[in-house]
PDB file of N, H, CA, C and O in Angstrom:
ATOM      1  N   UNK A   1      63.545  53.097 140.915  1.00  0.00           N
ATOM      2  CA  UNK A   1      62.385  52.946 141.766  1.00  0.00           C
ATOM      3  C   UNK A   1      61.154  52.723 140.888  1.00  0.00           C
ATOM      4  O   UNK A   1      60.836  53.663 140.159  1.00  0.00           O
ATOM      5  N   UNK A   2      60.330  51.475 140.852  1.00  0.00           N
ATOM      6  H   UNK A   2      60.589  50.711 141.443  1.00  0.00           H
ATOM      7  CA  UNK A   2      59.107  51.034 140.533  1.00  0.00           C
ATOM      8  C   UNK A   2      57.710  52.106 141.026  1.00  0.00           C
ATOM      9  O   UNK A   2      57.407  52.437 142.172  1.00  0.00           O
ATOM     10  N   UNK A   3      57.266  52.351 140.175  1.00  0.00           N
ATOM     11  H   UNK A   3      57.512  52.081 139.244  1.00  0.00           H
ATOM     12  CA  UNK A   3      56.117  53.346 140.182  1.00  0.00           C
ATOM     13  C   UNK A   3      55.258  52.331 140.449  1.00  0.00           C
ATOM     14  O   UNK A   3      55.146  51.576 139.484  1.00  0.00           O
ATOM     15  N   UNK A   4      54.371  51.914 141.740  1.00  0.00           N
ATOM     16  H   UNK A   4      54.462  52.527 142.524  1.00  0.00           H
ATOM     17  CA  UNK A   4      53.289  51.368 141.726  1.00  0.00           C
ATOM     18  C   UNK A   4      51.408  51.676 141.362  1.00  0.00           C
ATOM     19  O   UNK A   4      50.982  52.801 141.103  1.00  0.00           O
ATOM     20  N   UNK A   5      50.811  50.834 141.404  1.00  0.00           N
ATOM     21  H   UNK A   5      51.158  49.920 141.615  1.00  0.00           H
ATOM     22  CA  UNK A   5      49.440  51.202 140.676  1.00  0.00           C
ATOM     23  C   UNK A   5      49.112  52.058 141.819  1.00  0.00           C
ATOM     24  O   UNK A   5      48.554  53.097 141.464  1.00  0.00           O
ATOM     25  N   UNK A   6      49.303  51.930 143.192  1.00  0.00           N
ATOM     26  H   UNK A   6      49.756  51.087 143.480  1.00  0.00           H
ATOM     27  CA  UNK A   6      48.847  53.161 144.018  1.00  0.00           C
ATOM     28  C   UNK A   6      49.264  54.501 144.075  1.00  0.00           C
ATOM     29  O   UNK A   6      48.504  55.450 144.265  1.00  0.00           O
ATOM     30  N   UNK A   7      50.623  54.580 143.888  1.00  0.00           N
ATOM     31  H   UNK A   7      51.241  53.809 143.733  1.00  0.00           H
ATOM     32  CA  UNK A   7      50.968  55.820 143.336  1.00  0.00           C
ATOM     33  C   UNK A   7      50.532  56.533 142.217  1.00  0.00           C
ATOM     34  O   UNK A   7      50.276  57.725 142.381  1.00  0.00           O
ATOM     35  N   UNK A   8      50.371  55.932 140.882  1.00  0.00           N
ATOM     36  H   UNK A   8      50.579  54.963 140.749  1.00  0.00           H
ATOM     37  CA  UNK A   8      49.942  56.419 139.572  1.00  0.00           C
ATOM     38  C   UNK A   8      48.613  56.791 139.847  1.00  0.00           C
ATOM     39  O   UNK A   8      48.309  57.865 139.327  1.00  0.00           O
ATOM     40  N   UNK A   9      47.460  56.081 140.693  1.00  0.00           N
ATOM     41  H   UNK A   9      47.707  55.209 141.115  1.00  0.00           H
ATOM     42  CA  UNK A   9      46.352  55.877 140.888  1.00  0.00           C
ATOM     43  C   UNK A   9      46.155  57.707 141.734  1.00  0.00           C
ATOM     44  O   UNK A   9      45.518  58.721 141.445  1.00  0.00           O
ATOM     45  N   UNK A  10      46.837  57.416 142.534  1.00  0.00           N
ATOM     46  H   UNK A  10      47.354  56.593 142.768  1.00  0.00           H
ATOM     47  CA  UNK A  10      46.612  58.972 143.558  1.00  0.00           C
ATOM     48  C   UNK A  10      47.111  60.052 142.474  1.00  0.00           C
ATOM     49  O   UNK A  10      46.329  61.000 142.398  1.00  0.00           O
ATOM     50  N   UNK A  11      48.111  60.132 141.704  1.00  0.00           N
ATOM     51  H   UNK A  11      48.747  59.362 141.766  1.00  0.00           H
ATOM     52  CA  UNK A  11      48.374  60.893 140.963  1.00  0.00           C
ATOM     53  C   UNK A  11      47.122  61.828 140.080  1.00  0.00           C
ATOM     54  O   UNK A  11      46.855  63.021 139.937  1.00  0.00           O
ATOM     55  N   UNK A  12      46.529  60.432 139.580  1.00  0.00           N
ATOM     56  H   UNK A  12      46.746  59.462 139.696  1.00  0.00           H
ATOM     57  CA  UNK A  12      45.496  60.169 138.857  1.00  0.00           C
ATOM     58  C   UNK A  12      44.441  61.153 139.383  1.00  0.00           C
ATOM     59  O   UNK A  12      43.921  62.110 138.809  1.00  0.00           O
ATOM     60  N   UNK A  13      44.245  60.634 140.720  1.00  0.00           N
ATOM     61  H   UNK A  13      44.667  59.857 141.186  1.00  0.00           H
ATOM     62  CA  UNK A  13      42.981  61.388 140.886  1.00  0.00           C
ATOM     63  C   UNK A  13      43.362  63.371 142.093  1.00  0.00           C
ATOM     64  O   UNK A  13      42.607  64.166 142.653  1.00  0.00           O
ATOM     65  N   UNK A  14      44.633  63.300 141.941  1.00  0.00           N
ATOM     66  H   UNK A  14      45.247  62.654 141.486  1.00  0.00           H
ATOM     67  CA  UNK A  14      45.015  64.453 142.077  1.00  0.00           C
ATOM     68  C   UNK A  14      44.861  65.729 141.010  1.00  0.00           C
ATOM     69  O   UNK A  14      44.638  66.927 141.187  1.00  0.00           O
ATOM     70  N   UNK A  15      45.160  64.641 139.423  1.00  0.00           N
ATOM     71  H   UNK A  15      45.342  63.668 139.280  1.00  0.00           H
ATOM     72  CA  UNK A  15      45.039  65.801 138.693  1.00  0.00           C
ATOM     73  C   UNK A  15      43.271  66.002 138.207  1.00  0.00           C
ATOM     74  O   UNK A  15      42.630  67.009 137.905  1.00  0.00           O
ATOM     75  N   UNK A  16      42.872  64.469 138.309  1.00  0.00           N
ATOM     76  H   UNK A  16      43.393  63.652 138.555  1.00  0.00           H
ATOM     77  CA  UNK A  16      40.948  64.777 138.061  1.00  0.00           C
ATOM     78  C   UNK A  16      40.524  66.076 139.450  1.00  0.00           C
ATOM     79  O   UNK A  16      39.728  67.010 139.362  1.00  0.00           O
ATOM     80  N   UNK A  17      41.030  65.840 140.147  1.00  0.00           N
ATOM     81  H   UNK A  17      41.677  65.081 140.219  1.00  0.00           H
ATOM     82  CA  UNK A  17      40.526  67.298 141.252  1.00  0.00           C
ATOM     83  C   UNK A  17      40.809  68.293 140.801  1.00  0.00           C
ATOM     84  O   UNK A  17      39.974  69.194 140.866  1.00  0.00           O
ATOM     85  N   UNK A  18      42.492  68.622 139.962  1.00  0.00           N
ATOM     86  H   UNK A  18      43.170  67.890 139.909  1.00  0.00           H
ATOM     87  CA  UNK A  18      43.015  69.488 139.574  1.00  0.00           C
ATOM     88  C   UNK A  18      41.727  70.390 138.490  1.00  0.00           C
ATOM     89  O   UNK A  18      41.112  71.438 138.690  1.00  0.00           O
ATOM     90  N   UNK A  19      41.713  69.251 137.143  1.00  0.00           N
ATOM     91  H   UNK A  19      42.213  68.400 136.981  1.00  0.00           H
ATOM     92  CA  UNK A  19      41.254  69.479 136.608  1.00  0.00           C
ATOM     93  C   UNK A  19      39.806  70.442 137.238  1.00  0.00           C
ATOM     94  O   UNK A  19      39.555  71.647 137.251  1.00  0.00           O
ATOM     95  N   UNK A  20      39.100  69.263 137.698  1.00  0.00           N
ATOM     96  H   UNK A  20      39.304  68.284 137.687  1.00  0.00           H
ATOM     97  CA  UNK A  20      37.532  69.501 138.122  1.00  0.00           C
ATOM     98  C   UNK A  20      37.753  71.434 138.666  1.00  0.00           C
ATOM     99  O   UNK A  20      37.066  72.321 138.159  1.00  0.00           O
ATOM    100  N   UNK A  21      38.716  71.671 139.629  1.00  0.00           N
ATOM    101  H   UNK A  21      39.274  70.951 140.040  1.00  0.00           H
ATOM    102  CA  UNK A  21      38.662  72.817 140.083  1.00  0.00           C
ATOM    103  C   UNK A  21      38.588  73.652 138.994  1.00  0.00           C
ATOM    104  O   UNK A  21      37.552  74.305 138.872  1.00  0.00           O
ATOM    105  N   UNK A  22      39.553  73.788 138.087  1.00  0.00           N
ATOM    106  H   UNK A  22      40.395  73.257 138.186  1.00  0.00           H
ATOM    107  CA  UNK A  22      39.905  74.708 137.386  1.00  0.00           C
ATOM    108  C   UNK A  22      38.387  74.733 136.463  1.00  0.00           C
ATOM    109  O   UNK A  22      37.902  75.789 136.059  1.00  0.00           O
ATOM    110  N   UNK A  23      37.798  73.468 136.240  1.00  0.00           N
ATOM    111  H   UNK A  23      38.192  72.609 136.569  1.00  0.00           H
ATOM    112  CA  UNK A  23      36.662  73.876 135.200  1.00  0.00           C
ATOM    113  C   UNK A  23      35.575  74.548 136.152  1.00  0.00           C
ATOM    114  O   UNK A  23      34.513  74.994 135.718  1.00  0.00           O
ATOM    115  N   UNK A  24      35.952  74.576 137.508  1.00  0.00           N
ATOM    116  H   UNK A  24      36.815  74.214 137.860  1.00  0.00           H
ATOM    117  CA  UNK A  24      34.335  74.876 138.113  1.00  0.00           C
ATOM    118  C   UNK A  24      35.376  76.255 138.231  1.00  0.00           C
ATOM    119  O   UNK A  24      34.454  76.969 138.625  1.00  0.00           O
ATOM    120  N   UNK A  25      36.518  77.175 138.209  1.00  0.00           N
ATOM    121  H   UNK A  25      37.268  76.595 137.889  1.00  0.00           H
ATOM    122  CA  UNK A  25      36.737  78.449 138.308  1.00  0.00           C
ATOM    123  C   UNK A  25      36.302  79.011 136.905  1.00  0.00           C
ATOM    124  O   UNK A  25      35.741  80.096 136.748  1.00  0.00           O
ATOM    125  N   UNK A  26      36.644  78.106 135.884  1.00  0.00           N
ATOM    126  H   UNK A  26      37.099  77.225 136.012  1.00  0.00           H
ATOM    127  CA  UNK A  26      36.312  78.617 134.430  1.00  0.00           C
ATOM    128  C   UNK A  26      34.784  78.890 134.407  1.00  0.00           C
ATOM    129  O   UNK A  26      34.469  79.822 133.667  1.00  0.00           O
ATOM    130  N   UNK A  27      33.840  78.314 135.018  1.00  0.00           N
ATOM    131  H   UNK A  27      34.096  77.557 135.620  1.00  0.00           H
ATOM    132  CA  UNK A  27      32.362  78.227 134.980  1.00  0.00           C
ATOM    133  C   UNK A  27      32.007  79.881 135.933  1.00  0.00           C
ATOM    134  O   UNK A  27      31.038  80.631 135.817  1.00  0.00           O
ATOM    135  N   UNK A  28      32.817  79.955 136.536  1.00  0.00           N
ATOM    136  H   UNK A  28      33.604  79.346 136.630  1.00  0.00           H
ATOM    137  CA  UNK A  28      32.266  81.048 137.619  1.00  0.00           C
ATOM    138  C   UNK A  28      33.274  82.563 137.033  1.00  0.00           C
ATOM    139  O   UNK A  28      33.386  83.664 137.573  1.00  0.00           O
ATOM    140  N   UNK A  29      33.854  82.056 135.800  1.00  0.00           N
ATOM    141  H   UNK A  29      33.762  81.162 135.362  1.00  0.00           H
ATOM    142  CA  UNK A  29      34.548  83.517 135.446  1.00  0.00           C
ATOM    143  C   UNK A  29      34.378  84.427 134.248  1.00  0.00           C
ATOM    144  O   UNK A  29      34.640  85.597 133.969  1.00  0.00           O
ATOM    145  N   UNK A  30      33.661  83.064 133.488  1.00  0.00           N
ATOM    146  H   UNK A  30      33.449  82.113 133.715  1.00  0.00           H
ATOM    147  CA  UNK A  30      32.853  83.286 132.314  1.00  0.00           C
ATOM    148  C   UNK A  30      31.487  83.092 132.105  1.00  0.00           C
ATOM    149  O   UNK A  30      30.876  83.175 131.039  1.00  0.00           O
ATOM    150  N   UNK A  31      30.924  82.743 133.576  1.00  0.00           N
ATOM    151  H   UNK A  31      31.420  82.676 134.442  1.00  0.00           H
ATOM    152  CA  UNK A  31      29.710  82.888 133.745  1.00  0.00           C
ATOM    153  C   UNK A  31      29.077  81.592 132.600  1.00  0.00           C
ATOM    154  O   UNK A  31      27.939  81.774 132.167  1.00  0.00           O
ATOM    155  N   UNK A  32      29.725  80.520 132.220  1.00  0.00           N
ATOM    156  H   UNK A  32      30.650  80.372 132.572  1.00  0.00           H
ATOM    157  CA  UNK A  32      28.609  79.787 131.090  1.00  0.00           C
ATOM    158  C   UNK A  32      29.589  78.808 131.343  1.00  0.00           C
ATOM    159  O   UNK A  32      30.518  78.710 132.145  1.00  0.00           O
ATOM    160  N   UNK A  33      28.886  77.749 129.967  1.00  0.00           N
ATOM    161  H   UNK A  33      28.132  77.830 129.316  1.00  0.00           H
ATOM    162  CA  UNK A  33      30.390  76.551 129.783  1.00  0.00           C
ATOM    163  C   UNK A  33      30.393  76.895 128.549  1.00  0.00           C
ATOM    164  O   UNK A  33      29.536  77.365 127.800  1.00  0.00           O
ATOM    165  N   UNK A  34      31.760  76.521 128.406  1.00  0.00           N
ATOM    166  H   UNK A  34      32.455  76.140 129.015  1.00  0.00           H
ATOM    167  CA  UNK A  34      32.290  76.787 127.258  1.00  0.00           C
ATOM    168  C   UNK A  34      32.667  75.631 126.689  1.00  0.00           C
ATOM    169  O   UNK A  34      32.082  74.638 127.121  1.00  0.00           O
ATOM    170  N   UNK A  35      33.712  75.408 125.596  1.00  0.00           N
ATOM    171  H   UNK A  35      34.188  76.215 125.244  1.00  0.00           H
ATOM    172  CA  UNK A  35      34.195  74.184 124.788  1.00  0.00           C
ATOM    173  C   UNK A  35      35.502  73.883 125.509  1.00  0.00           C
ATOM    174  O   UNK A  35      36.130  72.841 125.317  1.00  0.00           O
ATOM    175  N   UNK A  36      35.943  74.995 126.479  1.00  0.00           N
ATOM    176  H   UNK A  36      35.433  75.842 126.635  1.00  0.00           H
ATOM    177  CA  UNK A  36      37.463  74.635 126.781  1.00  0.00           C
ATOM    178  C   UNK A  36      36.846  74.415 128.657  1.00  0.00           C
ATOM    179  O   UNK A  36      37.698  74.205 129.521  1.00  0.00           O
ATOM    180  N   UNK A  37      35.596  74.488 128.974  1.00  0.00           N
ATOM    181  H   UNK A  37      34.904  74.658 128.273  1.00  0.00           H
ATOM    182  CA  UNK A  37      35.196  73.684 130.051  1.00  0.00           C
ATOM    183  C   UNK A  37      34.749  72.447 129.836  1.00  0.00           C
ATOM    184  O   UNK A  37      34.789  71.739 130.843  1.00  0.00           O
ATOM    185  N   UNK A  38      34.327  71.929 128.842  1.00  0.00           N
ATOM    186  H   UNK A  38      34.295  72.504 128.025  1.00  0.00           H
ATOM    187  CA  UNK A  38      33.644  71.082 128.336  1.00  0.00           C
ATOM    188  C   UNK A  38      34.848  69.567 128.289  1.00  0.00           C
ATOM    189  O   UNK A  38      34.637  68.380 128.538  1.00  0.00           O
ATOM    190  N   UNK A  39      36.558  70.565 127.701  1.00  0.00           N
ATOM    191  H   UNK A  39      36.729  71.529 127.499  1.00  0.00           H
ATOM    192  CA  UNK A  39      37.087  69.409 127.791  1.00  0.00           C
ATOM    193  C   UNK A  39      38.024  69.339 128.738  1.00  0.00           C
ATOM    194  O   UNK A  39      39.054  68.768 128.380  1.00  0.00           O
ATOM    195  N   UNK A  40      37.978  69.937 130.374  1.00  0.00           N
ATOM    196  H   UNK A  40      37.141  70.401 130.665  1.00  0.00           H
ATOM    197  CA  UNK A  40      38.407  69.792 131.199  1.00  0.00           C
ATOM    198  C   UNK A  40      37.087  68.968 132.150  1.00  0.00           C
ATOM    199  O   UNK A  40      37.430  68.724 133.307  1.00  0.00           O
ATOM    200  N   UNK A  41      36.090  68.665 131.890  1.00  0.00           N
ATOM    201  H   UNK A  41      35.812  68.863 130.950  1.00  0.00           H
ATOM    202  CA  UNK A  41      35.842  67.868 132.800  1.00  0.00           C
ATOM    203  C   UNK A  41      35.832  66.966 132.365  1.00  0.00           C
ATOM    204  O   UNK A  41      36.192  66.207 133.265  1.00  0.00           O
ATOM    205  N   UNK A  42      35.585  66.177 131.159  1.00  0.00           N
ATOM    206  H   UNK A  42      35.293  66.793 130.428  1.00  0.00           H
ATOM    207  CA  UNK A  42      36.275  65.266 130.392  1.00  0.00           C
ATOM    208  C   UNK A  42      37.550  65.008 130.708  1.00  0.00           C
ATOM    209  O   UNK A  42      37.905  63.834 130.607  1.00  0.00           O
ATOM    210  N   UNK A  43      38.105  65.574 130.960  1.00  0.00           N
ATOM    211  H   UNK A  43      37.817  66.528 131.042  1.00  0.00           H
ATOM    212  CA  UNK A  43      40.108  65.068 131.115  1.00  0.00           C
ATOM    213  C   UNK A  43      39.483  64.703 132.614  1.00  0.00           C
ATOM    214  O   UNK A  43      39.636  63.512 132.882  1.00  0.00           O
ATOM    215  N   UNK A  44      38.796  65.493 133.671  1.00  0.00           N
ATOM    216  H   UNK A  44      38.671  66.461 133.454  1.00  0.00           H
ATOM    217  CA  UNK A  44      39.140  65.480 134.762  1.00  0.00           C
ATOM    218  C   UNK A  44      38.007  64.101 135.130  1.00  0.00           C
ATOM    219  O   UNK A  44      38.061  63.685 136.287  1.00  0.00           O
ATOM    220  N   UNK A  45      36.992  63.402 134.148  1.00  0.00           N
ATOM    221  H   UNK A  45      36.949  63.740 133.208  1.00  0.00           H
ATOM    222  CA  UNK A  45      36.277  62.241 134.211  1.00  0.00           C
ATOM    223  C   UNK A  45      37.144  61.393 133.868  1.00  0.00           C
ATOM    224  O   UNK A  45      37.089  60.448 134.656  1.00  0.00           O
ATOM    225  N   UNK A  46      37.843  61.258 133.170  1.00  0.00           N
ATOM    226  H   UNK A  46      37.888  62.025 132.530  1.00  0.00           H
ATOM    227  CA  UNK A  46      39.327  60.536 132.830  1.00  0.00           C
ATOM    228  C   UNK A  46      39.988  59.686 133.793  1.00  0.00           C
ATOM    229  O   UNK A  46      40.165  58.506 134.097  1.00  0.00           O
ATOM    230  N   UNK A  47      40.286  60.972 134.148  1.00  0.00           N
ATOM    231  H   UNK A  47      40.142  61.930 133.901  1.00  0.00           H
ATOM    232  CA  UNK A  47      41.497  61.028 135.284  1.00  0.00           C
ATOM    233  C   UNK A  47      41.286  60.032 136.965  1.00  0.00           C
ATOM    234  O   UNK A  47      41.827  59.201 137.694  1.00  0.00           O
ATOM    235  N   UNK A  48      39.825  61.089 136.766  1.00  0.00           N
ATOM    236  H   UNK A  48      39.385  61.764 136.173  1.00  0.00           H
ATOM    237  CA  UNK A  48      39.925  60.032 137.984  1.00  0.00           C
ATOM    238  C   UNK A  48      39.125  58.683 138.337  1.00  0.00           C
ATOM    239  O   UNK A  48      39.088  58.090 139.415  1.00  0.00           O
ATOM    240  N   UNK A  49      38.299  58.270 136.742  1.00  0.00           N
ATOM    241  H   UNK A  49      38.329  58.751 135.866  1.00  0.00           H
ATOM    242  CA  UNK A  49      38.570  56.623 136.683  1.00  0.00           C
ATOM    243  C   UNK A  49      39.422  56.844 136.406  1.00  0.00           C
ATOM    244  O   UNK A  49      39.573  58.007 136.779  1.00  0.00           O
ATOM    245  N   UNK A  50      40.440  56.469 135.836  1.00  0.00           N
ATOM    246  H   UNK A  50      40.318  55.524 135.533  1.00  0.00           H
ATOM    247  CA  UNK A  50      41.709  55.517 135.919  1.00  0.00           C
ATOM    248  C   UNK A  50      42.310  56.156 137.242  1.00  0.00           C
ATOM    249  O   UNK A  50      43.432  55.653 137.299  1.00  0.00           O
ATOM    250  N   UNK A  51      42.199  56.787 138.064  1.00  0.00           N
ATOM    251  H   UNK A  51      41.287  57.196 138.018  1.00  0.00           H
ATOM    252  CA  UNK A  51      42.612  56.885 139.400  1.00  0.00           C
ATOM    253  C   UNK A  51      42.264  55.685 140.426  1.00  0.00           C
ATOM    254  O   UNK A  51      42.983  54.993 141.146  1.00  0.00           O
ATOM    255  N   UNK A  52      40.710  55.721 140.176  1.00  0.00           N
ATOM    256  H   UNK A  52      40.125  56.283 139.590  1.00  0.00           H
ATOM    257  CA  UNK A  52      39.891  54.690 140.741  1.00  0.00           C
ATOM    258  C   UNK A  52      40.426  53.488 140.410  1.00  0.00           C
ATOM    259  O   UNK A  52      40.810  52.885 141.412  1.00  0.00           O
ATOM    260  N   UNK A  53      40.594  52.926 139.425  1.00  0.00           N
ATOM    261  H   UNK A  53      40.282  53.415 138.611  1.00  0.00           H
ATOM    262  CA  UNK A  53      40.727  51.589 138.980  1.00  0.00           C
ATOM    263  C   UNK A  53      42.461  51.728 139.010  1.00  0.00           C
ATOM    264  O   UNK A  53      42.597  50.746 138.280  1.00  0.00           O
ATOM    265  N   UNK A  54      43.518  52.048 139.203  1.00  0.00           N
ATOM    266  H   UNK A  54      43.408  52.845 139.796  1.00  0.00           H
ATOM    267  CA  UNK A  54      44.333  51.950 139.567  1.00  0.00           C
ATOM    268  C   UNK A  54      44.703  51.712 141.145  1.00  0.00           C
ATOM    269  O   UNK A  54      45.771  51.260 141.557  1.00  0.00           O
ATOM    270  N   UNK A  55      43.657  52.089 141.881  1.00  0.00           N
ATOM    271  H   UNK A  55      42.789  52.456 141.546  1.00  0.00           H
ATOM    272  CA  UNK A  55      43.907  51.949 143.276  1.00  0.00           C
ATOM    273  C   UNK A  55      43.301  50.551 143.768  1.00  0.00           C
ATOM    274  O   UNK A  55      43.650  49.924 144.768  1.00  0.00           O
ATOM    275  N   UNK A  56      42.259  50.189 142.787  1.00  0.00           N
ATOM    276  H   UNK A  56      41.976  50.698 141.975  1.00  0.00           H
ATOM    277  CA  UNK A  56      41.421  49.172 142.912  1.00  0.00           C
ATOM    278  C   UNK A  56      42.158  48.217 142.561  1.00  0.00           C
ATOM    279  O   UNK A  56      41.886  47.164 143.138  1.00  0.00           O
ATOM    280  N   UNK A  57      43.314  48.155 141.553  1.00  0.00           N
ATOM    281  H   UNK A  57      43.535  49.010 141.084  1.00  0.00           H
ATOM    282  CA  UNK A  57      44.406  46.798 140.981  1.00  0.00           C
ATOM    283  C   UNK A  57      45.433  46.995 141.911  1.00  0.00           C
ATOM    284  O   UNK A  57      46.348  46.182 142.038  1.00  0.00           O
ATOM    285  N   UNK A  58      45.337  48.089 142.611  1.00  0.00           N
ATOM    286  H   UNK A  58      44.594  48.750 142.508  1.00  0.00           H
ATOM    287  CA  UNK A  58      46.502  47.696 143.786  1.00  0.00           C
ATOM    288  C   UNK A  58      45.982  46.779 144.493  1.00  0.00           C
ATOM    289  O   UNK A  58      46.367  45.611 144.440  1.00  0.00           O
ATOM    290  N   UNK A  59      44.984  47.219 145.290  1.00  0.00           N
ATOM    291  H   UNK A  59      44.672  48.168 145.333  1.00  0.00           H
ATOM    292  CA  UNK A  59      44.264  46.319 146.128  1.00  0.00           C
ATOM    293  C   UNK A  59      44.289  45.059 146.242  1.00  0.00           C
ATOM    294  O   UNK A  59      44.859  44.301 147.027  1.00  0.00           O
ATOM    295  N   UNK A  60      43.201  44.823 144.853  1.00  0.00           N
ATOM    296  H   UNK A  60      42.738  45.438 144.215  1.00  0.00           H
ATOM    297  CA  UNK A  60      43.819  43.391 144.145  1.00  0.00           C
ATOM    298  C   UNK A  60      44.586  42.629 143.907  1.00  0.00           C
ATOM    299  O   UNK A  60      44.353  41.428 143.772  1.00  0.00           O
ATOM    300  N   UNK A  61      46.345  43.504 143.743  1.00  0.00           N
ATOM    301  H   UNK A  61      46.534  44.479 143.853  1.00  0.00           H
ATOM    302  CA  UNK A  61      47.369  42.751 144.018  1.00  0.00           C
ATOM    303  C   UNK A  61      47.913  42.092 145.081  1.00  0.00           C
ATOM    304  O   UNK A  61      48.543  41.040 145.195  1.00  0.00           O
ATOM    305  N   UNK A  62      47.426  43.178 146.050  1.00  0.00           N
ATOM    306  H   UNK A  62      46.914  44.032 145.958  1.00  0.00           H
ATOM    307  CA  UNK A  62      47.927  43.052 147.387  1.00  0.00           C
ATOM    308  C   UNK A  62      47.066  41.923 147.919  1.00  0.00           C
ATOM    309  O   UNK A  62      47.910  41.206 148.457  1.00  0.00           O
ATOM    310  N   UNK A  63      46.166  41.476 148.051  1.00  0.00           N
ATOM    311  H   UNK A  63      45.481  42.058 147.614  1.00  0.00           H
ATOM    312  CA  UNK A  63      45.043  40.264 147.914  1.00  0.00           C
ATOM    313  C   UNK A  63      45.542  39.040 147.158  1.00  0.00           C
ATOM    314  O   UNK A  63      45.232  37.911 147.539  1.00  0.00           O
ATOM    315  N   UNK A  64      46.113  39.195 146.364  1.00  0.00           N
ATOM    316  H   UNK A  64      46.365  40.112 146.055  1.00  0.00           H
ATOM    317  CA  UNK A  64      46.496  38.077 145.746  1.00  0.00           C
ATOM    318  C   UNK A  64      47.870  37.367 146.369  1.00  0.00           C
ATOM    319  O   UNK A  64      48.217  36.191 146.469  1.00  0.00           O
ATOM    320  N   UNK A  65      48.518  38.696 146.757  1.00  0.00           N
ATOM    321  H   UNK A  65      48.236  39.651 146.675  1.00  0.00           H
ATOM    322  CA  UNK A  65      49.868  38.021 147.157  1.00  0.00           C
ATOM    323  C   UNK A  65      49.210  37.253 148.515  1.00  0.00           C
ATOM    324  O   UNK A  65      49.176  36.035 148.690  1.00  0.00           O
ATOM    325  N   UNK A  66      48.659  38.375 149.494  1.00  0.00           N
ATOM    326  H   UNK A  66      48.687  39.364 149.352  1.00  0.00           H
ATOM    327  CA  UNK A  66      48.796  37.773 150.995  1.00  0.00           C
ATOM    328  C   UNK A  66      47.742  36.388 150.439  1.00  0.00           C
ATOM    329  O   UNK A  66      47.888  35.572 151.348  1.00  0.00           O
ATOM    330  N   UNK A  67      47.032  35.928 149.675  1.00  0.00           N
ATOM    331  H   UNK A  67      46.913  36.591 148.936  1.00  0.00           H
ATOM    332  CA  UNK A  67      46.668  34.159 149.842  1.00  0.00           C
ATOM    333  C   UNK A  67      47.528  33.580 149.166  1.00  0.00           C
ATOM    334  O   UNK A  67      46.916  32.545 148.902  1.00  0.00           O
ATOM    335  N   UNK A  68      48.529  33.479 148.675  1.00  0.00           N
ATOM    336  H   UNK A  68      49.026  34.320 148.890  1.00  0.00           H
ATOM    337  CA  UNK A  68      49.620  33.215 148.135  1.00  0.00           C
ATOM    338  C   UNK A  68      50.324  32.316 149.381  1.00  0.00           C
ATOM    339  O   UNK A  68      51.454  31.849 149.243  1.00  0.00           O
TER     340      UNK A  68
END
């Protein structure tokens, strides 16, 4: 089974939420930011561009075929 760009794409921005949560529990448990919040919203800015732009080349594909 072919993994499409919409699937990888939702994945994508499942784990940038993932991420994002966990750095905004880390912010509210240690009261500050830290270096290990610092590189979870980074992973989780990551994540979900290439979430974005994976859903966006689906799109695009799908556009290309139907004028085809």
């Amino acid at each position: 089974m072919r993994r499409t760009p919409l699937l990888s794409g939702i994945i994508y921005i499942i784990l940038g939420i993932l991420f994002t949560y966990i750095a905004i529990q880390n912010i509210q448990r240690n009261e500050g930011w830290g270096i290990f919040t610092y590189f979870l919203i980074i992973i989780a800015t990551f994540d979900l561009g290439t979430g974005l732009r994976m859903v966006a080349i689906h799109f695009k594909i799908i556009n290309n075929k139907q004028r085809k």
